[in-house]
KOLFIMI-801567 format. One record per residue (C-alpha): residue in one letter; z, y, x. Coordinates in steps of 0.001 Angstrom, whole numbers, plus 500000, padded with zeros to 6 digits. Layout:
BEGIN
ATOM r     c3     c2     c1
ATOM A      Z      Y      X
...
***
This chain:
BEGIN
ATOM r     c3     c2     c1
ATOM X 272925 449877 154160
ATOM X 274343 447849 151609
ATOM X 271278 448472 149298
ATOM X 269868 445567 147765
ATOM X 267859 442674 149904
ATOM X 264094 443877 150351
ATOM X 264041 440143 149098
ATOM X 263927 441108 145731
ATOM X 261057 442622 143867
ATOM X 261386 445885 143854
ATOM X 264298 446511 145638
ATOM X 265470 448293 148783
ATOM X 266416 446712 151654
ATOM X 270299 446196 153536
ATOM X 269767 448407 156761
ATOM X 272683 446537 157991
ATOM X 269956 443424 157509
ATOM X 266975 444403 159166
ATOM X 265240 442454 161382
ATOM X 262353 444230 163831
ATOM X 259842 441477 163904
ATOM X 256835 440472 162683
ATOM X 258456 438857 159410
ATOM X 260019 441960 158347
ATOM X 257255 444163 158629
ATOM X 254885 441765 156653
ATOM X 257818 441989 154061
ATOM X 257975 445276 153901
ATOM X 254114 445694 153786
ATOM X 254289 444084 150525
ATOM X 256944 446845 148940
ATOM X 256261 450392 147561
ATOM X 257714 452801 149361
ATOM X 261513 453080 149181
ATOM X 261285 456194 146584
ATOM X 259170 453846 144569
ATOM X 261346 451167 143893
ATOM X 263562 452397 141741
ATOM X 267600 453996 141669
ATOM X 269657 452773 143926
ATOM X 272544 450920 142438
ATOM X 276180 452949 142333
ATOM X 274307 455839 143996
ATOM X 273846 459348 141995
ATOM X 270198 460297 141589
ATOM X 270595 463589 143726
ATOM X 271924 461648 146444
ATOM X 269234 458790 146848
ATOM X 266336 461254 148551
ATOM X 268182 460843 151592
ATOM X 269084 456694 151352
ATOM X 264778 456270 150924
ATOM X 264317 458931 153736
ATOM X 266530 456653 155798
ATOM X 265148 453865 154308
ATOM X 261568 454755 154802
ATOM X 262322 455848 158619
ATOM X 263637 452698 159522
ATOM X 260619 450768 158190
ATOM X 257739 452944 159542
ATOM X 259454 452931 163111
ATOM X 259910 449344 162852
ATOM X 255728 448620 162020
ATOM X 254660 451329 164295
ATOM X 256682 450452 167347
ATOM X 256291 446852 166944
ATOM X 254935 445240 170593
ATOM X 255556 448396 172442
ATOM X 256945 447907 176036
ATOM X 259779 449451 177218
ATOM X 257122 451702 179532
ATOM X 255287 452756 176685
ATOM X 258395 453790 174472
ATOM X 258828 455912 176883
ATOM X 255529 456989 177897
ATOM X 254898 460946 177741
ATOM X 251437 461278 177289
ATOM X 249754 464239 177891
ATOM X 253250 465850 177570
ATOM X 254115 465065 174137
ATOM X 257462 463262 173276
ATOM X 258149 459832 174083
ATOM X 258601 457231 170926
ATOM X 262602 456477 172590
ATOM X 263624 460160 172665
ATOM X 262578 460300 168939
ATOM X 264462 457454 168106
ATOM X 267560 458377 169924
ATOM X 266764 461905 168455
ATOM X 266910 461170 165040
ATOM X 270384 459041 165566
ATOM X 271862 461784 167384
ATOM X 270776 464518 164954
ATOM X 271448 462571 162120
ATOM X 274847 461521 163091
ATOM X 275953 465112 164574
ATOM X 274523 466535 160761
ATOM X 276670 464350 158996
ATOM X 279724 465406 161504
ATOM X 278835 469059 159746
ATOM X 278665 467643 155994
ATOM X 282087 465817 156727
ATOM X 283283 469570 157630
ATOM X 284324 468703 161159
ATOM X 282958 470107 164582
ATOM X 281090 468283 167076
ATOM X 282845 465769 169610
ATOM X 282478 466058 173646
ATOM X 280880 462743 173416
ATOM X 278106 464267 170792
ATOM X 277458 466808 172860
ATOM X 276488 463978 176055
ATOM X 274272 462100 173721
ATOM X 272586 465448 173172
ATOM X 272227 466489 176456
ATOM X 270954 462446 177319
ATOM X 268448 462247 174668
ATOM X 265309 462241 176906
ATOM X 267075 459996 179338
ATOM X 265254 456153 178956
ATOM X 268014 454589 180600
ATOM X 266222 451344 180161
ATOM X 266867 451618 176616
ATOM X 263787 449530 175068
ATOM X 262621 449330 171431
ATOM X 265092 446616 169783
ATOM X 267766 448633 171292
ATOM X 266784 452496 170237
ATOM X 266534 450794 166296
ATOM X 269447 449060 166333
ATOM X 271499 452130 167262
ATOM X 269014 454173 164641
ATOM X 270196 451375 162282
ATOM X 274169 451604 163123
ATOM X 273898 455157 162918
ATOM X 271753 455498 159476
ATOM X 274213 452969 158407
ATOM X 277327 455050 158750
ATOM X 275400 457829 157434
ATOM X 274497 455669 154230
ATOM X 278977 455611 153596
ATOM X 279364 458954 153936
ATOM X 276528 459842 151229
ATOM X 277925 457258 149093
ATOM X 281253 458493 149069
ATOM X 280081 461793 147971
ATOM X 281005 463377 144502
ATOM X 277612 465194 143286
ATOM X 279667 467988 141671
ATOM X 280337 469073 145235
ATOM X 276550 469602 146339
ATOM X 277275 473033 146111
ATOM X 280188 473356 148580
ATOM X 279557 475563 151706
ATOM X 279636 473847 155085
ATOM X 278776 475422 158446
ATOM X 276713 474452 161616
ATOM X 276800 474699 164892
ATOM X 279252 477015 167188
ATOM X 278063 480158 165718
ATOM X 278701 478559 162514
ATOM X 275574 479028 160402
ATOM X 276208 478828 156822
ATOM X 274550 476480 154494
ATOM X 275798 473531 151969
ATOM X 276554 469772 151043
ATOM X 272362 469910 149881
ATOM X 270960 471749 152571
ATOM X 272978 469630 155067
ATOM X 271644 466567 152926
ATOM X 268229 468207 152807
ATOM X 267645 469083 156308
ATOM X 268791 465284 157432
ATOM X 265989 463931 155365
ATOM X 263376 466273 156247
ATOM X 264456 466148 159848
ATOM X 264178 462813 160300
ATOM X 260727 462344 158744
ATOM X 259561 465180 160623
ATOM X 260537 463078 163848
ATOM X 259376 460009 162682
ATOM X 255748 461735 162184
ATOM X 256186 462717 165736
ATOM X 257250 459447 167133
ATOM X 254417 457295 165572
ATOM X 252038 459698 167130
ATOM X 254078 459075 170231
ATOM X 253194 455226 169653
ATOM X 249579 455446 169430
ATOM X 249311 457552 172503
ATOM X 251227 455261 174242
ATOM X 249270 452755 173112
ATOM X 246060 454159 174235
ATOM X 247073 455407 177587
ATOM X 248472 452220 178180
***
């Protein structure tokens, strides 16, 4: 994201920067949470709920996934979720989402990444968040380029087309994704646990 270095007191942190080690998440231990620390520079208030969702994601996955194995991000235990389909989940769902808000329909190649979302594919940890990052990245350009008078304007979802808006759209990214960040550090400490 090109918010401003974590670096700074009080500031929010360049997703495009992040490292997943131990030095980051003693930095970030140190920082309110994204909504607390402040507006975002250039960026409307009604569209910075979803940069510190993002924001927030990307630092609680990094601290509770940190010294995970690749078996245990993909651990099931006792049936739940593994902590890699919840990553790749939330970049999939957050990137087909914002193919929605940008008024277009989803691509054959979306719909693969949907249907491969539980695959591990060797994928570890360092991997699954830096596509997360990539992907929350993008996302980050296409809020920023929005006009706020346009909240309102109707968009549509999925191939039945469901209505909703520019907000709900917004809305439902943010609240997805924390919803499926919940799940995946639960993931974490089962997997650490049974393994």
């Amino acid at each position: 994201m090109r918010l401003q270095s974590a670096r700074s007191a009080g500031s929010h942190t360049q997703l495009g920067e992040i490292a997943y080690g131990q030095v980051y998440i003693e930095l970030m231990a140190d920082l309110p949470e994204p909504w607390l620390r402040g507006p975002i520079p250039g960026v409307p208030p009604l569209l910075t709920p979803i940069l510190y969702s993002f924001q927030q994601a990307l630092e609680d996955l990094a601290r509770h996934t940190e010294g995970l194995s690749a078996e245990q991000i993909w651990a099931t235990p006792h049936g739940f979720g593994s902590v890699g389909f919840h990553l790749r989940h939330i970049a999939g769902s957050t990137d087909r989402l914002m193919t929605y808000l940008k008024g277009n329909e989803l691509s054959p190649r979306q719909m693969a990444a949907l249907s491969a979302e539980h695959e591990p594919r060797g994928d570890g940890r360092e991997k699954l968040l830096a596509e997360l990052d990539r992907v929350l990245r993008e996302a980050e350009a296409v809020v920023r380029d929005l006009d706020p008078n346009r909240l309102a304007e109707p968009r549509f979802v999925g191939r039945k087309r469901l209505p909703t808006t520019v907000v709900g759209l917004l809305t439902h990214i943010a609240e997805h994704t924390q919803r499926h960040v919940g799940q995946a550090i639960s993931a974490a400490k089962w997997a650490r646990v049974a393994g």
